[in-house]
Residue frames as qw, qx, qy, qz and C-alpha x, y, z in Angstrom:
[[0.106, 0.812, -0.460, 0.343, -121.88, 57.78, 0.69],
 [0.880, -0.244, -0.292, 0.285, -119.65, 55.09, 2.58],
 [0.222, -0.859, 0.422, -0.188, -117.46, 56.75, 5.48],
 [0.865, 0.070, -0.365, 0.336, -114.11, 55.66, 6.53],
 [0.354, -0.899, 0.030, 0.256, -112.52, 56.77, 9.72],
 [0.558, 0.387, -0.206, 0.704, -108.85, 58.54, 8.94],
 [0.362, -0.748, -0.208, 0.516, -107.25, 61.05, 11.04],
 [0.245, 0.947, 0.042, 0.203, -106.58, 64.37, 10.46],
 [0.759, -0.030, -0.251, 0.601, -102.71, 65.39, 10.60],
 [0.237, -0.897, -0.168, 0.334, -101.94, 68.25, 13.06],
 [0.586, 0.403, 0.091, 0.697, -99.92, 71.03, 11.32],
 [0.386, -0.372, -0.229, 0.813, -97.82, 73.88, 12.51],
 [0.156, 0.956, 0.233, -0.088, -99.17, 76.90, 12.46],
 [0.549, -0.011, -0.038, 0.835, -96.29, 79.06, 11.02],
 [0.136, -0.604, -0.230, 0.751, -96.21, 82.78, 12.31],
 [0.006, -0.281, 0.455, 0.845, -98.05, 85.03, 9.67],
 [0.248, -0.095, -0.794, -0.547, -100.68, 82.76, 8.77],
 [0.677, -0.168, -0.206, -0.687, -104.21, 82.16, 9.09],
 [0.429, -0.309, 0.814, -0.242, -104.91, 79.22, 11.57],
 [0.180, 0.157, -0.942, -0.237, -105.82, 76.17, 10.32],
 [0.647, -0.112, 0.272, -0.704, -109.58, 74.58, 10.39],
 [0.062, 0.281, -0.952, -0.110, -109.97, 71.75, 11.87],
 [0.828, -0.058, -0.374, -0.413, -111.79, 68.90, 10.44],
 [0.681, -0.129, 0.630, -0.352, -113.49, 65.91, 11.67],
 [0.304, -0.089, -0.869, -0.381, -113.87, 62.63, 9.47],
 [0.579, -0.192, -0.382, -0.694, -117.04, 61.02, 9.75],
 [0.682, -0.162, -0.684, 0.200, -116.74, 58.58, 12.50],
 [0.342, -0.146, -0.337, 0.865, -115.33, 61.32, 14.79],
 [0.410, -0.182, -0.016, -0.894, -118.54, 63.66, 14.19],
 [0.691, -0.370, -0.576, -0.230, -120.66, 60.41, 14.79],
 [0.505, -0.212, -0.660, 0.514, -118.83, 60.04, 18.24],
 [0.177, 0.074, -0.183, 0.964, -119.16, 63.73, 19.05],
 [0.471, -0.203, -0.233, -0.826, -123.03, 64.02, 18.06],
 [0.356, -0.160, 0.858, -0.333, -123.61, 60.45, 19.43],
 [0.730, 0.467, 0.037, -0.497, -125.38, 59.34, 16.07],
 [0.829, -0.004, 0.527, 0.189, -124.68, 56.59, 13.94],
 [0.260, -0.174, 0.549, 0.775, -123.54, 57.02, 10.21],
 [0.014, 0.626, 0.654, 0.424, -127.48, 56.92, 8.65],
 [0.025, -0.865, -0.409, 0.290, -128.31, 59.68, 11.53],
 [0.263, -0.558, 0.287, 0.733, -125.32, 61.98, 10.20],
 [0.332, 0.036, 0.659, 0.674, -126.17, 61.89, 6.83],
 [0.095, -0.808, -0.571, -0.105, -129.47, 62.66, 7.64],
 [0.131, -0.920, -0.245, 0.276, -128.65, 65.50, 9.05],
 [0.232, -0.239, 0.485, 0.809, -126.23, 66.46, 6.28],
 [0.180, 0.395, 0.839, 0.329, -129.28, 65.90, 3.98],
 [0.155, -0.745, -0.635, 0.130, -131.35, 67.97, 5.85],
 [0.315, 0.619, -0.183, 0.696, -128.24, 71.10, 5.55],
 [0.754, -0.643, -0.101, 0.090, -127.83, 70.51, 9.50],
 [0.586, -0.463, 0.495, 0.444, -124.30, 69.85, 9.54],
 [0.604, 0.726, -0.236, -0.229, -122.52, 70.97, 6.30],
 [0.813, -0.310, 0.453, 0.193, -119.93, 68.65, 5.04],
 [0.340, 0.713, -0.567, -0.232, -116.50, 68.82, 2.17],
 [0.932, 0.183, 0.141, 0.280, -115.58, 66.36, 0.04],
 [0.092, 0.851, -0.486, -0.175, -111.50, 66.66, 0.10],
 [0.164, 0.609, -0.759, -0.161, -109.81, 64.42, -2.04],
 [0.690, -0.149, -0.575, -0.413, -112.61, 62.12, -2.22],
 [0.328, -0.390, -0.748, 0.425, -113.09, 61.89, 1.80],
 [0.417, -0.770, -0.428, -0.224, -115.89, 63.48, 3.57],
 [0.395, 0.198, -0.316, 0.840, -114.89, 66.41, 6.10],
 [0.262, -0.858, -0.372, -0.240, -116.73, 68.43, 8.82],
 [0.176, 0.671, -0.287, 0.661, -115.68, 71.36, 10.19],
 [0.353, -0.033, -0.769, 0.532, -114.95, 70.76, 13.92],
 [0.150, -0.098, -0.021, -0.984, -116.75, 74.04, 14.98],
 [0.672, -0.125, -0.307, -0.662, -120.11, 73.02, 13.14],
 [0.584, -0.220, -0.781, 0.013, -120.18, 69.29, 14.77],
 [0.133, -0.047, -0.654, 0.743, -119.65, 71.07, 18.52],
 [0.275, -0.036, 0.129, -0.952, -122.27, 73.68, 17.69],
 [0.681, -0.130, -0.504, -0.515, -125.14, 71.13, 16.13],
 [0.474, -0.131, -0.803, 0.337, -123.81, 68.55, 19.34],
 [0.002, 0.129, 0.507, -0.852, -124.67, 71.50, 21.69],
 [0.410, 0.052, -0.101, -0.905, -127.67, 72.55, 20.40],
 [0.700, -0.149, -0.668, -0.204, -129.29, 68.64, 19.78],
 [0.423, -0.094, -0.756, 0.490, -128.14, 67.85, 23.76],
 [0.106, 0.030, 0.062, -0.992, -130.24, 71.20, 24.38],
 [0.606, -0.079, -0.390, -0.689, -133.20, 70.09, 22.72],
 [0.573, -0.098, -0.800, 0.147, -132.74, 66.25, 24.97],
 [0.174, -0.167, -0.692, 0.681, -132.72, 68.26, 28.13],
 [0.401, -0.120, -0.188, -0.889, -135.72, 70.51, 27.32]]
């Protein structure tokens, strides 16, 4: 799998709907976790950190990267 950073475009939320979930690209979870591109994959591999192919790019839910970030920094301070 080769990553490529992009950004994600912010859309309005119109009144009625369901909020939007936002994704990370793959660069932007590396920053967040503080892991290179082999550790992320690994830990996609591993069904750590789940990840969507949209429109042939890699996606992670924002959410999941915080929660797996919090929880690894957890394990550092231990």
């Amino acid at each position: 799998m080769t990553m490529t950073q992009t950004t994600v475009e912010e859309r309005p939320q119109t009144r009625g709907t369901s909020p939007d979930i936002d994704l990370v690209g793959p660069l932007e979870a590396c920053e967040m976790l503080v892991v290179d591109e082999s550790e992320l994959l690994e830990m996609v591999n591993e069904d750590r950190l789940s990840a969507y192919r949209l429109g042939g790019h890699i996606r992670f839910r924002a959410v999941d990267v915080v929660r797996l970030a919090r929880t690894c920094h957890q394990h550092e301070a231990d």
